[in-house]
Each structure stands twice: as structure tokens, then as C-alpha cells.
N, C-alpha and C positions, 0 to 999 in steps of 0.2 A: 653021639652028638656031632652036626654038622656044624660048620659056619654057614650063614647069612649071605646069599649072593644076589639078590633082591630087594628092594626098597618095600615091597610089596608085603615083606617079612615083616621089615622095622615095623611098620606103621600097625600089622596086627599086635607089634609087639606091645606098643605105644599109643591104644587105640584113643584120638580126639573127641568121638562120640559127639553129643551137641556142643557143646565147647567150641569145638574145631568147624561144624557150621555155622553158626552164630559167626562167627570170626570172617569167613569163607563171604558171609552174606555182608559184614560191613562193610569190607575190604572192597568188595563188588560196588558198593553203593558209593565209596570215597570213592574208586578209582572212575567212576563214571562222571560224579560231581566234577572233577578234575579236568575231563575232557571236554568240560563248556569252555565256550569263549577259547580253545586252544590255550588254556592252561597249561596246558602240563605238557605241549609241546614247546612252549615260550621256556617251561621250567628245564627240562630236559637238556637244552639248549643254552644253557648259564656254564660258562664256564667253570670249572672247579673240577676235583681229583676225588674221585669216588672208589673207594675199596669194597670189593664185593668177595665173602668167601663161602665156601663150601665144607662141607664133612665127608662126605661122601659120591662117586659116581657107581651107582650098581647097576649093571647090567640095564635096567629097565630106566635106568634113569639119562643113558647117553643119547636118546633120540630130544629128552627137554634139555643135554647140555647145547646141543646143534641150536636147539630152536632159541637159546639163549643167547647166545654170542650174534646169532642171527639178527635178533629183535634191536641187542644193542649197538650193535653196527652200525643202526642208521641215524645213533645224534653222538655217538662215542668213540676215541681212539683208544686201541690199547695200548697199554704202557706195561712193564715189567714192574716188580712190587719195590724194585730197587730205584728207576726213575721215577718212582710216583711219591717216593718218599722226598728224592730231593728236590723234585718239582713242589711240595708242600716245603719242606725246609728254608728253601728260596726263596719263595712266593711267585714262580714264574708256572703260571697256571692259566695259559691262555687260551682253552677250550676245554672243552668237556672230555675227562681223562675216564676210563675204568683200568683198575689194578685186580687179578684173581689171586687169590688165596686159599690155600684148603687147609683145616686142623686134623692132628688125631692121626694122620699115619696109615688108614685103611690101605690096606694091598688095591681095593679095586680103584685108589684114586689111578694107578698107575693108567690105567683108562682113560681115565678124564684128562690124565696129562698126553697122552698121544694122542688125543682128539683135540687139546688146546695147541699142541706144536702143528697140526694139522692145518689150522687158522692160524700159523703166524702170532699165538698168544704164548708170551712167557708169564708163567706163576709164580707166588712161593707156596712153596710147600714144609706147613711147619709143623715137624715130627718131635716125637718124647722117642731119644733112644734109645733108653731102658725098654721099652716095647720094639722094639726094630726085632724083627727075627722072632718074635714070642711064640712058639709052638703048641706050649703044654696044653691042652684042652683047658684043664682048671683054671689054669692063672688065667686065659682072655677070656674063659665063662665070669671069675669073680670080677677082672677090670673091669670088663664091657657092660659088666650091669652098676657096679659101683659107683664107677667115674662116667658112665657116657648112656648107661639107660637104654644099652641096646642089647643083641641078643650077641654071640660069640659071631665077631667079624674078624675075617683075618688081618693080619697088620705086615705092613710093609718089611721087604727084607734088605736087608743091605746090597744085595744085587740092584736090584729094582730100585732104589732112591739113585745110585749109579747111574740107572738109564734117565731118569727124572733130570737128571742133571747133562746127560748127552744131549735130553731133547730139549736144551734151551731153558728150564727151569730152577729158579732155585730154592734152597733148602732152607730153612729157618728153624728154631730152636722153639718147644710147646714144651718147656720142662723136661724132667728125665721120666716122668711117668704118671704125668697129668694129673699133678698135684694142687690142689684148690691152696694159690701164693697167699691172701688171708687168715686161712686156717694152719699155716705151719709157720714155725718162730723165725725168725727174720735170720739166723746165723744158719739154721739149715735150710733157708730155702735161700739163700747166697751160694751155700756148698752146692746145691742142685743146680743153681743156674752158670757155675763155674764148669760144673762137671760135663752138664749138658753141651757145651759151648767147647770145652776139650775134644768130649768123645766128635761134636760133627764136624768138628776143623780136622782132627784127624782123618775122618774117612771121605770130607769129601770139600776141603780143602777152607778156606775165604767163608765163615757165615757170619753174617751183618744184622740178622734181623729174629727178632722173640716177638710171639705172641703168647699172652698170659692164659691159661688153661681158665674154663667160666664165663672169663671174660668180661662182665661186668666191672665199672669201678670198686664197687665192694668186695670185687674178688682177689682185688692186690692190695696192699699197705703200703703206703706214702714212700717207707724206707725199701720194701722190694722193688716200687718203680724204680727208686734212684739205683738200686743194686744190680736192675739190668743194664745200665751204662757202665758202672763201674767195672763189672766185670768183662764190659768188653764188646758188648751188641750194640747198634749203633741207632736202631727203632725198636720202640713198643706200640705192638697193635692190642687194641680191645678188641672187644664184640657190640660195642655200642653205637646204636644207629646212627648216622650221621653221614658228610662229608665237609673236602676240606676247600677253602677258598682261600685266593691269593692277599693276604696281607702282610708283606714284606716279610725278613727273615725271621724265620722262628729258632732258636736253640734247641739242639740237639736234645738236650736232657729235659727237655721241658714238654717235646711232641709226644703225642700221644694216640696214633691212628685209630680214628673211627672204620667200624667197617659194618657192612651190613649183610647179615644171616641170608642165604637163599635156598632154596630146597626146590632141587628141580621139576619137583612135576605141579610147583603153582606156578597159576595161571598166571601171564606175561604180563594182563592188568595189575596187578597184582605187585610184581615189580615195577614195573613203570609209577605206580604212585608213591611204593617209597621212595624210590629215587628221586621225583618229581616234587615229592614234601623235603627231603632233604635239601634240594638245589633250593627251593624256595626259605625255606629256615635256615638257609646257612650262617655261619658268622664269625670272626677268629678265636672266638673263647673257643670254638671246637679245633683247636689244633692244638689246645693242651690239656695235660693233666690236671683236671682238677682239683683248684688247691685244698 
């Protein structure tokens, strides 16, 4: 048994079938409606702090990261996932921000990240370190299909999050082993988020920022959001569509980062309308946890 070094794997892994055209066909149909009237470049053009992240750069997928950062360029500045936080925190958001993020730890993000420091983009990258270094075949055959639905992909090493961090980026805290915060009792999923948060300040000094493994709000409990403050992280990101606009200061313990899913070999329409539906729906209930 191999690991996965192709995107082109995943998807026979995880085949969409009509599903995923059906989807492909509406998304085509919004993103056009969108382009009447310059819609959706009026939208585009709203100031506000958009967090966009990733799972994966595989081999086949770093010519859509180019064309990505590319496309965005031309209504967006990037920002680091640390200044976009406290440009939300503050409310001093006065154009159009993108923040990258990537989950899950894959070895080939290490890619993605020297094609982001390439372009002058600093990321975060938020790793479970109980997976850092994972070898055994078995154990990333059982996680990768368990917890993440993919085939055995390697996962980042302690060397290699090192270099993440030379080239400008930083490290963020995904659990100790991407554990659905929901589904596990509130005192050990505090042990894990203590734990987690020891082991990456040990190896890689200063980390400020967790994102919740799902990701979804029904994938954290009221009492785990408030326990990644307490024990010491200073943002929580979802995976929930969105972004964030300037109204005045928001409390630390209360923010709650929208970020929005991208998979780089859809098509640039495609982003462009979510983006463009979020700038347009924005509102401040989206800069917290819902009560």
C-alpha cells in the first residue's frame, strides 16, 4: 500500500457521480446570474475579512493554487491568519482582506506552503500532533478513512512544519487527532486541547490560533468553544461559510471565524460567487458564536 499523491486519487476515492454535477451545473448557473449588472464585482469589492482554507495541495493541484491567489489578487489583499483575526477583533476592516488556512497536517501541504511564501502569502496551518510524524501504514490507513474519508495520505513531520514556520507561516492547533469536539465529553476534550497546545508551543514556539476538527457549529459544544480560550488559544475558526465585516470591537471569547472550504481544481466561478454571496450577506451576528 501506497500513499496518495494526487487529488486525482481522492476523488476516485470519493466519487460525486450526478451529485457533484448537478451541484457543478447550479453553481455555473448562480455564478453567471451574479455577473449581471456587475454584481458580484460591486460585491467582491465590499470591504470585509474573508478566511479561505484548504485540506490539501497534491501535486496536481498546485497549478489551481497559482491560478488561485492569481484570480484573487485582483479585488483582495492578503493578510496573515494572525492580522485578520485582529482586524476582525477591532473592527478596522477597510477593504477587502483574504486570510489562507489549511487543516489536517498533510505532508504535501508543505507545497502549498512554499508556493504561498512564493507570492508573499503567510498562512495558518493547523495541525493535530498526535498525527505529526505518523508512519505506521495501519494507523494513517484507519485515520484517513475514519476521520477524513480519504485514502492513506502522508502527514506532515516535525521537520517539515519547522520549515512552514521559516517560510513565513504559521502553526495552529486541529486537536491532537482530529477528534469530532461534539462527540467527546467536555473534560477530555479540554485534556486534548491543553495537550495539543503544550506539545506545539513546545516545538514550535508562540501558537495563538485552533480550528475545530468538522467544523461545523454542531461539531463543538457551547462548553468546548469557551475551553479553547481558557486553555490558552486566542481564535476559534469553524468551517462555516461566511465572512467577517467591520462592526466595532468584538470580544475575544465570543469570535468565532467563518471560513470557507475551497478545493482547488473548481472552477474560479465558482469561488468568485461564494465569495461574492458572502460579501453580500454579510452581517456582525457572523463574527460570533452562535448563542
Amino acid at each position: 500500500m501506497s500513499y496518495a499523491t494526487r487529488y486525482a486519487e481522492i476523488k476516485a476515492y470519493n466519487p460525486h457521480g450526478l451529485r457533484g454535477t448537478l451541484r457543478n451545473v447550479a453553481l455555473d448557473g448562480l455564478a453567471t446570474a451574479y455577473q449581471v449588472g456587475g454584481r458580484m464585482e460591486r460585491a467582491l469589492q465590499r470591504p470585509r475579512v474573508q478566511f479561505l482554507y484548504i485540506h490539501h495541495t497534491f501535486t496536481d493541484e498546485l497549478a489551481g493554487l497559482e491560478r488561485l491567489i492569481k484570480d484573487l489578487a485582483r479585488h483582495h489583499s492578503f493578510i496573515s491568519h494572525s492580522e485578520a483575526v485582529e482586524r476582525v477583533r477591532n473592527g478596522t476592516i477597510d477593504k477587502p482582506y483574504i486570510a489562507f488556512s489549511s487543516d489536517d497536517g498533510f505532508k504535501n501541504n508543505l507545497d502549498g506552503g512554499r508556493l504561498l511564501h512564493a507570492h508573499g502569502i503567510s498562512a495558518c496551518f493547523f495541525v493535530n500532533p498526535g498525527l505529526i510524524g505518523l508512519q505506521d501504514m495501519d494507523s494513517v490507513q484507519r485515520i484517513c478513512a475514519e476521520r477524513l474519508s480519504f485514502p492513506p495520505v502522508e502527514f506532515l513531520r516535525w521537520d517539515d512544519v519547522a520549515e512552514l514556520q521559516r517560510l513565513g507561516h504559521e502553526i495552529g492547533s486541529h486537536t491532537m487527532e482530529h477528534r469530532n469536539m461534539a462527540a467527546t465529553e467536555s473534560a477530555l476534550m479540554r485534556e486534548d486541547l491543553e495537550q495539543s497546545r503544550q506539545i506545539l508551543t513546545e516545538h514550535c514556539g508562540s501558537v495563538s490560533h485552533f480550528a475545530f476538527p468538522y467544523g461545523r457549529f454542531t461539531d463543538i459544544t457551547p462548553q468546548s468553544f469557551r475551553d479553547v480560550f481558557t486553555v490558552g488559544f486566542e481564535s476559534c475558526a469553524s468551517a462555516e461559510r461566511g465572512c467577517h465585516i467591520g462592526n466595532g470591537a468584538v470580544p475575544s471569547n465570543s469570535l468565532c471565524l467563518r471560513r470557507d472550504h475551497v478545493v482547488l481544481d473548481w472552477p474560479l466561478g465558482h469561488v468568485r460567487y461564494f465569495l461574492a454571496n458572502n460579501a453580500l450577506n454579510a452581517n456582525a451576528a457572523n463574527n460570533l458564536f452562535p448563542a
